[in-house]
N, C-alpha and C positions, 0 to 999 in steps of 0.2 A: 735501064731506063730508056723506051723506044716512044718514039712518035706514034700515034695509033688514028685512024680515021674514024673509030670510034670504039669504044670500051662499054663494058654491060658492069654494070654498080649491082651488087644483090644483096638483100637484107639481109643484116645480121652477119654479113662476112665483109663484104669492102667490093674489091676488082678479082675473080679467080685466081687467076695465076700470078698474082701479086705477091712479095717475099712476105708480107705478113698477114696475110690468108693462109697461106700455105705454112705461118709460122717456121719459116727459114730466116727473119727478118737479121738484126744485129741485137735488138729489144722484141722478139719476138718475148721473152720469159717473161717479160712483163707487160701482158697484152691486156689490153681493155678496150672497148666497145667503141669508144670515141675516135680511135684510133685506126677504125677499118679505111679511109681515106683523106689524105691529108691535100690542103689547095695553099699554094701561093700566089700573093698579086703579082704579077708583072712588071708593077709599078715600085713596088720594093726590090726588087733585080735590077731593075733599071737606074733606083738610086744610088743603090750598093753600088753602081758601076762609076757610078757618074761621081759620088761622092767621096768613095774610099777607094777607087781603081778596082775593085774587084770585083771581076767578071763573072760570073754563075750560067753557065747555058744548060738548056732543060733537061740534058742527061746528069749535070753537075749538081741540083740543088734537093732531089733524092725525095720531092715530092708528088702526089699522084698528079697533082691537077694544075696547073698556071692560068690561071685569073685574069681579065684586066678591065677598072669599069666599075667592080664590085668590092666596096670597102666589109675585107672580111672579118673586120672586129666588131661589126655591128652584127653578126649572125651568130653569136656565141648564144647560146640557150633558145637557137628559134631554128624552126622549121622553114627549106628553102628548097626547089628543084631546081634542077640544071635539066635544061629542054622545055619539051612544049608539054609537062608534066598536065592533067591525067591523058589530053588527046592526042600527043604526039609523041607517047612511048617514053618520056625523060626519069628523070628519078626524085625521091623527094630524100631528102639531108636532112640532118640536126647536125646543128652545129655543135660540139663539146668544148673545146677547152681551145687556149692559142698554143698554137703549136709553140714547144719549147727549142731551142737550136741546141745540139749535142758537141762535144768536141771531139766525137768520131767521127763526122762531116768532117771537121779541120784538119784533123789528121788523114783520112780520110784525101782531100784536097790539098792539105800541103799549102792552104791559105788561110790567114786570121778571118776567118769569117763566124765564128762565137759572136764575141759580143755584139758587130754591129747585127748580128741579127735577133739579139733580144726582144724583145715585144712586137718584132714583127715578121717573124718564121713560119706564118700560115697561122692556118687554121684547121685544128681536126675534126674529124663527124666521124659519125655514125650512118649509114643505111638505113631509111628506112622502110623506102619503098624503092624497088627492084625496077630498072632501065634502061634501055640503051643512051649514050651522051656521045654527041662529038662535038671536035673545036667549033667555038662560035656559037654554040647552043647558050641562049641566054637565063641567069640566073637570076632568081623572082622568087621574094618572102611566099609563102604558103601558110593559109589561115589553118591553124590547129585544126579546127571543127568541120574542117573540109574532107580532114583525114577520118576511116574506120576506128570508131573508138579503140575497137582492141588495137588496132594498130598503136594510135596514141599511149593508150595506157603499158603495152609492154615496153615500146619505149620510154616512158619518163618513169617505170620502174627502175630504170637502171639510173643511178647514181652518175653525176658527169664527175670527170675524173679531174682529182685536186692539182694544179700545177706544183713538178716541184720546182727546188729554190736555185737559180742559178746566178747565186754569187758568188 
C-alpha cells in the first residue's frame, strides 16, 4: 500500500496493478465486480483512534481509496465520480456493497480491529467509467442518465454482491 499523486481507475478491472486486478489478492478466488476498488472515510480511522486507541495508517487499513467529507453509506446502489468527471478526466463509480472487515486484517495487524469495524469498513464499487483521480479530487453523485446507456445497462446487469454474515 503506497501513496500515489494519482492512480488511473479502469472499467471493469479497479487500479492495474492492484493485488486484485491482478488477482494475487488474499480473496482474490472469490472475486466480484464490486470489489474492483474499495474507499474508506477518514473519519472512521480517525474514530477508531480516538475511541478504541487503535491506530490504522493508510498503508495499515488495506483499502484503495481514503475519503473525508463524503458519507460513504449513502453511495451504495448509485453512481458517483471522483474528479472533475466528464471534463477533467475523473472517473464515474457505483457504489456495491459496504465493505465487510475480515479477520485477516486482524491477524494480519496483530490488532482487534474486526468488530469495531463492522458497518463501517468502506465502501466497495465497481468502475465504471475509466480515469485519472488524485488526492483532493472531489466526489459528486452522478445522474444515471448522464451516463451511455450501454454503459448503464452493462453495469446494472451485474448483480451487487450480497454481504456475508459477520457474526
Amino acid at each position: 500500500m503506497v501513496a500515489r499523486a494519482e492512480v488511473e481507475l479502469v472499467a471493469g478491472l479497479g487500479i492495474p496493478d492492484d493485488r486484485y486486478a491482478l488477482r494475487t489478492g488474499t480473496y482474490s478466488a472469490r472475486h466480484h465486480s464490486d470489489r474492483q476498488v474499495t474507499l474508506i472515510e477518514a473519519e472512521t480511522l480517525e474514530a477508531l483512534d480516538r475511541d478504541r486507541g487503535l491506530a490504522l495508517g493508510p498503508a495499515e487499513h488495506r483499502r484503495n481509496l481514503t475519503t473525508r467529507g463524503v458519507p460513504l453509506n449513502h453511495l451504495v446502489g448509485r453512481y458517483f465520480s471522483i474528479g472533475r468527471f466528464p471534463e477533467g478526466g475523473g472517473a464515474v463509480l457505483y457504489g456495491g456493497r459496504l465493505n465487510v472487515p475480515c479477520r485477516y486484517l486482524e491477524d494480519l495487524l496483530g490488532r482487534p480491529v474486526f468488530r469495531p469495524l463492522i458497518h463501517r469498513s468502506g465502501l466497495n464499487t465497481r468502475v465504471v467509467v475509466s480515469g485519472t483521480i488524485r488526492p483532493g479530487d472531489p466526489i459528486s453523485p452522478v445522474d444515471p442518465s448522464s451516463l451511455p446507456a450501454d454503459v448503464r445497462a452493462a453495469n446494472e446487469a451485474i448483480a451487487l454482491e450480497p454481504a456475508p454474515d459477520v457474526t
